[in-house]
C-alpha positions in Angstrom: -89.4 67.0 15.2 -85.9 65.8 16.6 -86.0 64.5 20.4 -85.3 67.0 23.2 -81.9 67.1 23.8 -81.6 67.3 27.6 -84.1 65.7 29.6 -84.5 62.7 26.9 -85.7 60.8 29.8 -88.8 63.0 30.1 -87.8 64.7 33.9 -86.5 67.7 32.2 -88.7 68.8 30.1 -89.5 72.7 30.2 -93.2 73.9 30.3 -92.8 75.4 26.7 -91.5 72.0 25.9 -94.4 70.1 26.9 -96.8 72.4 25.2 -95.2 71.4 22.3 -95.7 68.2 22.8 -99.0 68.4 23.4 -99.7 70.5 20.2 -97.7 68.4 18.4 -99.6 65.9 19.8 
């Protein structure tokens, strides 16, 4: 799973983003 391109930083991350994170997690 490659990092998120924009928002690296975590401040933009996108709700479908996070979910994935979370169910990646």
């Amino acid at each position: 799973m490659a990092p998120p391109e924009e928002g690296s930083s975590g401040t933009g991350l996108t709700l479908e983003e996070i979910k994935n994170e979370a169910v990646d997690l």
